[in-house]
Each structure stands twice: as C-alpha cells, then as structure tokens.
C-alpha positions as CSV (number, residue, x, y, z in Angstrom):
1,X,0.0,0.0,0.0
2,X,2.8,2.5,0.5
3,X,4.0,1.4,-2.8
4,X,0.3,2.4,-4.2
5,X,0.4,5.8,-2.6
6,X,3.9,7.0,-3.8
7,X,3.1,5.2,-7.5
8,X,0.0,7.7,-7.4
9,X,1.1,10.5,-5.7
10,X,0.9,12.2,-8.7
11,X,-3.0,12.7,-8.4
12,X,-2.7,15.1,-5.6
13,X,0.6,16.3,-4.8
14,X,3.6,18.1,-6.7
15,X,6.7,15.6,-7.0
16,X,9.0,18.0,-5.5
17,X,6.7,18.5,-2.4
18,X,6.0,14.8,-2.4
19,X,9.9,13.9,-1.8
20,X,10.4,17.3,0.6
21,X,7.3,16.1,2.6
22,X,8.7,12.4,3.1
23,X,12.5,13.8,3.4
24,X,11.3,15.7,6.7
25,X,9.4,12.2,8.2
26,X,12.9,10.2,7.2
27,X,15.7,12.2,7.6
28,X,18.8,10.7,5.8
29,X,16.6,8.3,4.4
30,X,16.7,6.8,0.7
31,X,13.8,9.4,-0.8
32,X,16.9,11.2,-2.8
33,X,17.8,8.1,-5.0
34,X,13.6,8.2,-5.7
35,X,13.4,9.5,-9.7
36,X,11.4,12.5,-9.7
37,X,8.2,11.1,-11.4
38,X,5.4,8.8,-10.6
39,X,7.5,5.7,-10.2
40,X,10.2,4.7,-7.1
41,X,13.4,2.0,-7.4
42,X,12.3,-0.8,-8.5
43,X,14.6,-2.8,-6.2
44,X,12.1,-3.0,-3.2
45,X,12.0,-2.0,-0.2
46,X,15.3,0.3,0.9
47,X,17.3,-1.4,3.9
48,X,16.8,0.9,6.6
49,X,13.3,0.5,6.5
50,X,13.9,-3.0,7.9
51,X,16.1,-1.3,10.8
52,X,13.0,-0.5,12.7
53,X,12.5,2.9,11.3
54,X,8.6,2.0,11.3
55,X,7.1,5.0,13.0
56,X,9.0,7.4,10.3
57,X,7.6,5.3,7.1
58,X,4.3,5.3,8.8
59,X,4.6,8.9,9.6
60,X,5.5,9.6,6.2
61,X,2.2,8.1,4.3
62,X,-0.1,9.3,7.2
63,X,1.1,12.9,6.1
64,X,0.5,12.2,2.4
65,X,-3.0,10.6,3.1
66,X,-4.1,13.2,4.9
67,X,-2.9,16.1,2.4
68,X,-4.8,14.2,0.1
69,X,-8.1,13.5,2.3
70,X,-8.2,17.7,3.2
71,X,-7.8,18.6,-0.3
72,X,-9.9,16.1,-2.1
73,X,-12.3,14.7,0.8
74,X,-15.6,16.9,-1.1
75,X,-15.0,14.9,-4.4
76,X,-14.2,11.5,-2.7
77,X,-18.0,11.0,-2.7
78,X,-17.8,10.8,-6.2
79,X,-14.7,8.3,-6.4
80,X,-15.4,4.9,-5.2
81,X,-12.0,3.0,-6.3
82,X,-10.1,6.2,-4.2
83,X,-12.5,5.4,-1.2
84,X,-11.5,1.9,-0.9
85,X,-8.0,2.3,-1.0
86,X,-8.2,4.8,1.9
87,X,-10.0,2.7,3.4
88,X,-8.0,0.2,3.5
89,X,-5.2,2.2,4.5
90,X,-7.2,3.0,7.2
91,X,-8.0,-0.2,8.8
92,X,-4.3,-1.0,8.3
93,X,-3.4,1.8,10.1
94,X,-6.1,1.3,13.4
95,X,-4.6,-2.0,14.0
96,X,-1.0,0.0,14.4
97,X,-2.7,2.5,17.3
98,X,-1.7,0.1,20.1
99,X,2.1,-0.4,18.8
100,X,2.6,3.3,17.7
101,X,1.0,5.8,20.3
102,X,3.0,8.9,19.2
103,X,0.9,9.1,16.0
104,X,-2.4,9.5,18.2
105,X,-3.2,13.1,17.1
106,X,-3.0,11.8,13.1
107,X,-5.1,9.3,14.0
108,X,-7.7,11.6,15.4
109,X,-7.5,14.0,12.2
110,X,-7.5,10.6,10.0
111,X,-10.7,9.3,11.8
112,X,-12.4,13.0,11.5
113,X,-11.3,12.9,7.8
114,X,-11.9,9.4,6.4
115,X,-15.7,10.1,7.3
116,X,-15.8,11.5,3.6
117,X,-15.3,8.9,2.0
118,X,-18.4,6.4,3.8
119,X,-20.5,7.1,0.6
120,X,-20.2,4.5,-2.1
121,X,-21.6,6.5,-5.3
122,X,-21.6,5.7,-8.8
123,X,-18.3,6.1,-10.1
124,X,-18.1,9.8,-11.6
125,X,-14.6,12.4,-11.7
126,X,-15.2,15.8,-12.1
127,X,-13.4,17.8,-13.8
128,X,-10.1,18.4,-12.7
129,X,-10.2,22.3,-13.2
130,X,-14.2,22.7,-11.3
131,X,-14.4,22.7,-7.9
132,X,-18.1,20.6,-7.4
133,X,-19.6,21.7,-3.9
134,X,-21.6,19.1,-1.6
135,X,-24.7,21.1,0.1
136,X,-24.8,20.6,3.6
137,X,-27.5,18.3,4.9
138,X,-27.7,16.6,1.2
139,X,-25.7,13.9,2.8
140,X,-26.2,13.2,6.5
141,X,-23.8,11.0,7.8
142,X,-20.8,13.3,6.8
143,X,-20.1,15.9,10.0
144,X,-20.8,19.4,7.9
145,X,-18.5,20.9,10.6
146,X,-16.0,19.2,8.6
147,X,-16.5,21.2,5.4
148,X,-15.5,25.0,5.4
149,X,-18.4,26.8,4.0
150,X,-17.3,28.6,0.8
151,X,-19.3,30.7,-1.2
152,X,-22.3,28.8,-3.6
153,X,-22.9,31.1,-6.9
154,X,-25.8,29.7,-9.3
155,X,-23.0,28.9,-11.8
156,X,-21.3,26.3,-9.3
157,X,-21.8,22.4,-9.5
158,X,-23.0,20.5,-6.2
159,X,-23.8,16.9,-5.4
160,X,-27.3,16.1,-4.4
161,X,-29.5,13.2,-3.7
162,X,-32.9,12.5,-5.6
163,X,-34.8,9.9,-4.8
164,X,-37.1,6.8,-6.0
165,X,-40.5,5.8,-4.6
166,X,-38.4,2.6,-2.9
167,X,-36.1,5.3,-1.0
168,X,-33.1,3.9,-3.1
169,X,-31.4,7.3,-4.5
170,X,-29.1,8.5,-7.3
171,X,-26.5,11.0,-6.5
172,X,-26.0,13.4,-9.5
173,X,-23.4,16.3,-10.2
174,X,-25.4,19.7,-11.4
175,X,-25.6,23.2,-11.3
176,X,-27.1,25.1,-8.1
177,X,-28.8,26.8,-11.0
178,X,-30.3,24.0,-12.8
179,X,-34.1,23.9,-13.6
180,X,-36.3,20.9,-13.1
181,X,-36.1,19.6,-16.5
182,X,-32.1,19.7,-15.9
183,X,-32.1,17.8,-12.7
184,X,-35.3,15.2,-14.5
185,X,-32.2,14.9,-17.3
186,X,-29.3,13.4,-15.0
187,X,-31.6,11.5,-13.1
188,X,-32.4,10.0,-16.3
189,X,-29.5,8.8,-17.5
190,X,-28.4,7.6,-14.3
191,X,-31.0,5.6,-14.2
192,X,-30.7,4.4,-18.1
193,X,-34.1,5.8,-18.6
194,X,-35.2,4.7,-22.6
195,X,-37.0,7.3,-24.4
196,X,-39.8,4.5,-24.8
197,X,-40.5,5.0,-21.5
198,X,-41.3,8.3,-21.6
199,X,-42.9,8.1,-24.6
200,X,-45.5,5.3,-22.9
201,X,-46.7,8.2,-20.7
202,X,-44.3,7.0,-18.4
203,X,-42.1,10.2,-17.7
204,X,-40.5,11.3,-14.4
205,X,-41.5,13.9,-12.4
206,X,-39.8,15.9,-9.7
207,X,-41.5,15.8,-6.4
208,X,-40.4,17.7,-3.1
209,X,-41.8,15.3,-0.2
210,X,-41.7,16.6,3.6
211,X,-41.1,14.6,6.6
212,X,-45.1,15.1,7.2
213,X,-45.8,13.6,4.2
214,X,-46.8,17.1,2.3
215,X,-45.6,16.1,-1.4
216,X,-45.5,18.9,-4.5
217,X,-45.0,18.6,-7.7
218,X,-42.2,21.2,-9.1
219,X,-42.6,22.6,-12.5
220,X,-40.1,21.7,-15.2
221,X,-39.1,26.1,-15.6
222,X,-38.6,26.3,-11.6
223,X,-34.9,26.9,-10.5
224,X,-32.5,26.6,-7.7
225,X,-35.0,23.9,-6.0
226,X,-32.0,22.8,-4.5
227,X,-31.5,25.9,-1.4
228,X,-35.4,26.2,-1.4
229,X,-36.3,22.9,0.4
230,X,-37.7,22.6,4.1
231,X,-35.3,21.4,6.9
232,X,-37.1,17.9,6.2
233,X,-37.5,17.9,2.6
234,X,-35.8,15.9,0.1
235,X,-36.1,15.9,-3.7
236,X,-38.4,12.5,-5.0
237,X,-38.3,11.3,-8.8
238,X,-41.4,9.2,-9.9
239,X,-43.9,8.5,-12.4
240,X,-47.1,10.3,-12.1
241,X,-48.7,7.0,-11.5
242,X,-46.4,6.2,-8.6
243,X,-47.0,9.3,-7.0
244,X,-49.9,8.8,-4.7
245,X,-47.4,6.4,-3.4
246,X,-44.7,8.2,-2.2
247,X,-44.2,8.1,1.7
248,X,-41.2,9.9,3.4
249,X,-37.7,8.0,4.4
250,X,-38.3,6.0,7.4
251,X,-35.5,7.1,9.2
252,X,-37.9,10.6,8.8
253,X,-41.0,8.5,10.2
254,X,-39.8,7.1,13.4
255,X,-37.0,8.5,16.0
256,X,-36.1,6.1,18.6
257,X,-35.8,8.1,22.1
258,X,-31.9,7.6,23.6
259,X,-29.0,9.2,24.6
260,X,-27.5,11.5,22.1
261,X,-24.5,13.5,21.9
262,X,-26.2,17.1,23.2
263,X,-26.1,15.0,26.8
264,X,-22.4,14.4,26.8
265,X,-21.3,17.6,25.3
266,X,-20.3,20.6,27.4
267,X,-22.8,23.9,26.4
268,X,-19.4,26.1,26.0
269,X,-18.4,23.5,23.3
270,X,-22.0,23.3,21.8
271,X,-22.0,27.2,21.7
272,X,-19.1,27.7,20.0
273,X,-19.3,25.2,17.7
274,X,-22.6,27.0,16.7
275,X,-20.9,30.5,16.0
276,X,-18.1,29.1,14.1
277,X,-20.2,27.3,12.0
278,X,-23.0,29.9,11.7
279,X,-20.1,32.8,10.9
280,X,-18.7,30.4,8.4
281,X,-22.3,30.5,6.6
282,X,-23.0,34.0,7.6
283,X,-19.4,35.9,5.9
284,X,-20.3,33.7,2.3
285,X,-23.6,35.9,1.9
286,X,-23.1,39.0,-0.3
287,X,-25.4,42.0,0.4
288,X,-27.1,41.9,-2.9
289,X,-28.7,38.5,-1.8
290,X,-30.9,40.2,0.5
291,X,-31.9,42.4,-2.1
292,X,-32.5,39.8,-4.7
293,X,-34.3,37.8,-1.5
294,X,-37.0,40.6,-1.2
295,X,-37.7,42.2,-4.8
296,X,-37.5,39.2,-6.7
297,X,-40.0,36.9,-4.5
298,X,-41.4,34.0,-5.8
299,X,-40.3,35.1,-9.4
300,X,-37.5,32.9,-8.9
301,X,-34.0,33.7,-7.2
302,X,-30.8,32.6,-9.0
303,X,-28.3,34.1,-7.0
304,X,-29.5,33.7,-2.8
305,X,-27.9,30.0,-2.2
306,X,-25.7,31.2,0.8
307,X,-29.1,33.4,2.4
308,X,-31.0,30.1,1.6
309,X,-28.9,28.0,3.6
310,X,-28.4,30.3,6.4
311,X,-32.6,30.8,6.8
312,X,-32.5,26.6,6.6
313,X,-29.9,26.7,9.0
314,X,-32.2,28.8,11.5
315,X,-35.1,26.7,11.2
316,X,-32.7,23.3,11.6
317,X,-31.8,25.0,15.2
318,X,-35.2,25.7,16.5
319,X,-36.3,22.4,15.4
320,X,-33.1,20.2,16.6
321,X,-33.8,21.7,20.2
322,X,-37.3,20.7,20.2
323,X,-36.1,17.3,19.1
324,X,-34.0,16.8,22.0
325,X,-36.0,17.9,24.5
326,X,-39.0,15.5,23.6
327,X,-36.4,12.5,22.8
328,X,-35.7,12.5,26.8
329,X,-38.1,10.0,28.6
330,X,-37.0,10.8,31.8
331,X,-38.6,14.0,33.9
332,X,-34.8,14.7,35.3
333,X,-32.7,14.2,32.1
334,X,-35.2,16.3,30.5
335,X,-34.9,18.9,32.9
336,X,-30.9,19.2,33.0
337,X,-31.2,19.0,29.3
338,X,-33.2,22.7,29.1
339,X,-31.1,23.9,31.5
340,X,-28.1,23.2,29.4
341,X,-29.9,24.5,26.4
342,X,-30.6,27.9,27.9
343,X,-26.9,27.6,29.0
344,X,-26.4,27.2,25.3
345,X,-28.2,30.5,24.2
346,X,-26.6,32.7,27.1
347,X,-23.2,31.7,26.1
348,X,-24.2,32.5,22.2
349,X,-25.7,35.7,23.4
350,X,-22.1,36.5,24.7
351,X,-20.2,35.1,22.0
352,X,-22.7,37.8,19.6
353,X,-24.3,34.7,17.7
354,X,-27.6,36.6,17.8
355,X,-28.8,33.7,15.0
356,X,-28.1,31.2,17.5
357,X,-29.6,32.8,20.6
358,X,-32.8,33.7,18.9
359,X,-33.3,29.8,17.4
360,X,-32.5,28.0,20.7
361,X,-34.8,30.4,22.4
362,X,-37.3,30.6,19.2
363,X,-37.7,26.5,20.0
364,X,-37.8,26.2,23.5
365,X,-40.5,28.9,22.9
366,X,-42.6,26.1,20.7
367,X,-46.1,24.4,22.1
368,X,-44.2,21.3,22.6
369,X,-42.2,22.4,24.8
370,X,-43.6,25.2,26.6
371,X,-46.7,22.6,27.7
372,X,-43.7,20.4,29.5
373,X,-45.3,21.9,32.6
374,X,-43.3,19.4,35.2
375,X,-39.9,20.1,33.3
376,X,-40.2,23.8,33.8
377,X,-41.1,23.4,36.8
378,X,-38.5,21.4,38.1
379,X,-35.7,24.2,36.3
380,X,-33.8,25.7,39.1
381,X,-35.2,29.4,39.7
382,X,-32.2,31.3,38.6
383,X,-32.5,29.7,34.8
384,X,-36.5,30.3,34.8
385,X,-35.3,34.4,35.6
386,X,-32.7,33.8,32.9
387,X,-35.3,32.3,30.3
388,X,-37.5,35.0,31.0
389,X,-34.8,37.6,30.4
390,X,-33.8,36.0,27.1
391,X,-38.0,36.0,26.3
392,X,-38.0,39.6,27.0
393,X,-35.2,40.2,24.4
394,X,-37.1,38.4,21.6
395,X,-40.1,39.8,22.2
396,X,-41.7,41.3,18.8
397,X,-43.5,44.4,20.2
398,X,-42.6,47.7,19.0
399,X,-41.1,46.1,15.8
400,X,-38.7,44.2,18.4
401,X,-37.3,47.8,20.2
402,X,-35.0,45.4,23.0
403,X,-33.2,43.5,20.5
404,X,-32.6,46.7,18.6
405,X,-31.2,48.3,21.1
406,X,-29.2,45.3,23.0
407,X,-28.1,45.0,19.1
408,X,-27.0,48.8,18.9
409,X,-24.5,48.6,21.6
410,X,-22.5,45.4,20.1
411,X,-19.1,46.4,18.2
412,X,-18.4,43.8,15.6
413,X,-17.9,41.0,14.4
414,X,-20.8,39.8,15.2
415,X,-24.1,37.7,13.7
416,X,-27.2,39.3,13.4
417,X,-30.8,37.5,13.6
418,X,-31.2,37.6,9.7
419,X,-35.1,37.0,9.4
420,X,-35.3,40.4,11.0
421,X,-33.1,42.4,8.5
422,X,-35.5,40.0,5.8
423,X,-38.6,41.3,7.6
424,X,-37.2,45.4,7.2
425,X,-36.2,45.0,3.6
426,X,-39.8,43.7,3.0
427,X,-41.8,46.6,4.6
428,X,-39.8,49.1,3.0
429,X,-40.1,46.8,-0.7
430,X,-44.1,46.2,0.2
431,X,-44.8,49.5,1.9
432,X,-43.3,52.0,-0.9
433,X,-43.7,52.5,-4.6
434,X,-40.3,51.7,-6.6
435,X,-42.2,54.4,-9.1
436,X,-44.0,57.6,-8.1
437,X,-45.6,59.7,-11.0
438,X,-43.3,57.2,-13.7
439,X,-39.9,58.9,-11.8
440,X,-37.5,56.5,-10.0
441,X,-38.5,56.5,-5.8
442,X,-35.0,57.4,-5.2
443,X,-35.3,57.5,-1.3
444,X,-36.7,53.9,-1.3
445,X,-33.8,52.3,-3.3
C-alpha cells in the first residue's frame, strides 16, 4: 500500500513537495535516490526500512494521506476506487494504534477525515479544473462541521440526492442553478431511462416530499429547488402513476428516544461550535442576496444560495432543540437538558451569535415544549429568571425595540438575527412605490 500511494502520488501532490514532505518524516533516508516522477526503485524496499525505522515510514504516508483527504475529501464522494483504497489504508493503520501511540493526534485527524469517503456512489470524476460543492445536509452521515463553507454562486456544480419511490437514491453532479427539467435529465440517464418509456406516458417527475408527508410537484421552468427545500424535505423522482405512493424516508418516520450527543457535550463547546459554524455561513452571503431575496420573490431567485442555507440553518436550530427535549423520557434528564440549552443560548448571546440565541430560544418557545409543565417546573429558579430575560429580548413588540437596542451597543464582528433584516427589507419593498408619478422612488432604493 505504501508502494500504491507513492506510485500515485501524482494525483494530488507536486513531486517536488511529495519527496520534501517524506524527506522531513525520514531524515537521511533513501527518498533522494527516488526518480522524480510517478515511479520509485524498482529494487524493493530500501534497507533501513527494515532497521526499525517503522514509525518514520508510517509517519511519512499518514502525512501524504491526509494532504490528500483535506484537499480532495468533497470529491471522494464521487470516487469509489479512491474510497477503498483509503479505506484500507485505514484499517491497516487502526490495527497499528496500540504499537505506535506517538501518531495518536494523526489518527484523530484521520478518523475526523476518512468520514468523507463512507459514501459508495456511482463512479463519476469531475473535472479536474471545477471545484463541485456538496450542500450541507444533502448527505447526513458526513459531520458538515467538517467542510469549510465557501461561497455557492448559481454557476457552481453541487452533489445532491434524488430519490425513488423505494427510497433507493441517485447521487447526481449539477448546477445550483439547474431547472427541473435539468435535474429530471441526470436522473435520467443515471437511471438508463429509454426514451420508450417516456414516450409510454411513463415520464418522471420531480416531487419535493416533507417529513409530514406534504408532497408537491415542481414545475419543469422552476430553478434553484436545490436551497429552497424545508429542513425535512428531500427531492423525489417518480412517475405520475407512482405518485400517490410516495411516503417519506423512514429514518424521517420514526425517532427512537436515547442518549445523544447534546447530553455528553459541554454547552461552551455546543455554543461555540454553533458560532463558528453559523459565521462560516454568515461571511459567504453577499449583500445583494438580500436584495435579490425581497424584490424578486417568488419570481425565482438565481443568485441567494448562501441566504437560503443560512434561513435553513435557522429553522434546523429551533427544530433540533425541540427534538431533543421531547427525545428524553425521563422527567430529570429532560430537565438538565433545558437547563443546558438555555446555557447554550446565554453563552451564544455572549459570543454575539444573535442567529443562534434567537433559534434556541425561538424553539424552546414552541407548544411542545412550553406545555412540559413538570420540566419547567423542576428548572432551578435562577434559569426560569434567565429564560424569562432572554423572552423579554425576543419579544416582537414595538417592531422588536430590545433586540434593537441590545443589538446597537455590540461592536463587531458579530451575527445578526437575519429573518429580522429580511422582515425590514420587506416593509420598506411592500410599503413604498419603486415608481412615483413614472420617476424612479430614489429615497426607497
């Protein structure tokens, strides 16, 4: 396997850095007599390999492997044949933990990395010179903490899932532009669709089917249906004669209560986590978005991915702390587990995460919850005050005066509860003419 990764270390790494990467892990070793190109001596193994120099060799490859996994672990999705070789590696290299304990913090970065490649997909390389972006919460079991959020324009190509009235899915590669009739296209020819088919009357549709069950059909002309789904929505290709049949994922249908990880996590790790991934979402939105958001409506908007996913973002917040709360069976873990929560939104509030505070709070604020009248009461007193402080602060009346003026006194960098600046752009849009007398309403632009 080492032999594999310097024979294609070509794929992902300059030859020069290659050699300079592996001369630093084997000092004095043989990576000089190497020819500079894709192939090594042909001689085997060099002798001081066999002079326990283990840990260096090792060493060497983990570095390699995970250069490769940090630049490449987006399109591994895409690349079975690369997936199982890293895999392998990396079962190889678990059974070593016990014999080599200095290369525990590779390890950990290995284990956090190699979760991009779980996937198996039809085999499918993109294009070397595109970068092809996966949309968070298009594929579940990877961490989305893992992936820096970059930018989305409508020109950009993303992974997504779409799938069939058995719940077995295609993954295709398309534009975060594309209309319906593009999407209908690559589903297609994954599936090997035959124009006879389609000309029985048998033609896919594209349906958007919510964890309720709500199902809608999407027009072939609509665009960007990718951003626009619900928290709980996924894309469903069918015939129209299979529609009536479609049900939601199972895993959608039932939630088994049980311990998660909320109840083993410390809130000032929870917090955090939140802002850095909210700010990561929040600094890819350009200020036109919000424009194009408001005036363009449902007309259709082309260019408002990163607002999209930060608005689905929002709602994923409220909702996850509903989830929890209702997932505990037990009066006293569900009690400790608000307390955390409002923990949680105080420690946002301080960190400036405004998003964060306002969804936590937004969701413990839902009839679920507030109707938990034995949890509540069993919250210690000083936590009820604090809830009751953060209520006060979200509280809508007078066009939301306290969080205006709690807001006023920050000093950036901080996040802002978007829906609101949303809401303003709309009442100015809605509530003035963009024409008065056929001359341009220059105050309201």
């Amino acid at each position: 396997l080492l032999d594999d990764i310097v024979l294609t270390h070509s794929l992902f790494l300059p030859t020069e850095r290659f050699l300079q990467q592996l001369h630093q892990q084997y000092p004095g070793g043989p990576w000089g007599a190497t020819r500079v190109g894709t192939r090594v001596d042909e001689e085997g193994p060099p002798a001081r390999w066999e002079e326990g120099a283990g840990l260096r060799r090792k060493r060497a490859v983990l570095a390699v492997l995970l250069h490769f996994l940090e630049t490449y672990k987006g399109l591994l999705q895409e690349e079975e044949s690369a997936g199982k070789v890293i895999k392998e590696l990396y079962l190889l290299i678990m059974k070593d933990t016990s014999l080599y304990h200095e290369l525990e913090d590779e390890i950990i970065k290995l284990h956090q990395l190699v979760e991009t490649v779980e996937l198996k997909v039809a085999d499918e390389t993109p294009p070397p010179n595109k970068q092809v972006k996966p949309l968070f919460r298009h594929f579940r079991r990877i961490d989305s903490c893992l992936q820096t959020r970059v930018a989305f324009r409508g020109s950009d190509e993303i992974f997504c899932r779409v799938y069939m009235p058995d719940h077995s899915y295609v993954t295709i590669r398309s534009r975060l532009s594309a209309s319906v009739q593009d999407i209908l296209a690559s589903v297609t020819e994954k599936l090997q669709y035959s124009e006879e088919q389609s000309a029985r009357g048998d033609a896919l549709i594209l349906v958007t089917m919510a964890s309720s069950g709500e199902k809608a059909v999407l027009q072939p002309s609509e665009e960007c249906v990718f951003t626009t789904l619900g928290i709980n929505s996924h894309l469903f290709a069918c015939t129209r004669d299979t529609f009536d049949s479609l049900v939601p994922l199972p895993e959608e249908i039932q939630v088994v209560p049980g311990d998660t990880e909320i109840h083993r996590a410390e809130p000032e790790d929870v917090a955090n986590h939140l802002t850095a991934f909210h700010w990561e979402l929040f600094r890819c939105i350009h200020e036109l978005e919000f424009v194009d958001y408001v005036f363009h409506g449902e007309r259709g908007r082309r260019e408002t991915a990163n607002l999209e996913l930060l608005l689905q973002r929002c709602s994923e917040v409220q909702h996850w702390v509903g989830t929890e709360l209702l997932l505990c069976e037990g009066l006293g873990k569900r009690a400790h587990l608000l307390k955390k929560l409002i923990k949680i939104a105080a420690i946002c509030k301080q960190n400036q995460d405004m998003l964060s505070f306002y969804a936590i709070v937004i969701g413990l604020n839902n009839a679920a919850i507030s109707r938990l009248r034995l949890t509540w009461e069993k919250l210690p007193g000083k936590f009820k005050n604090l809830f009751r402080k953060f209520e006060n602060l979200t509280d809508p009346c007078r066009n939301h005066k306290t969080y205006r003026e709690v807001l006023a006194k920050m000093k950036p960098p901080l996040i802002p509860f978007v829906p609101l600046i949303l809401k303003d752009l709309t009442f100015l849009h809605e509530g003035s003419k963009t024409l008065l007398d056929g001359l341009v309403n220059v105050e309201k632009l």
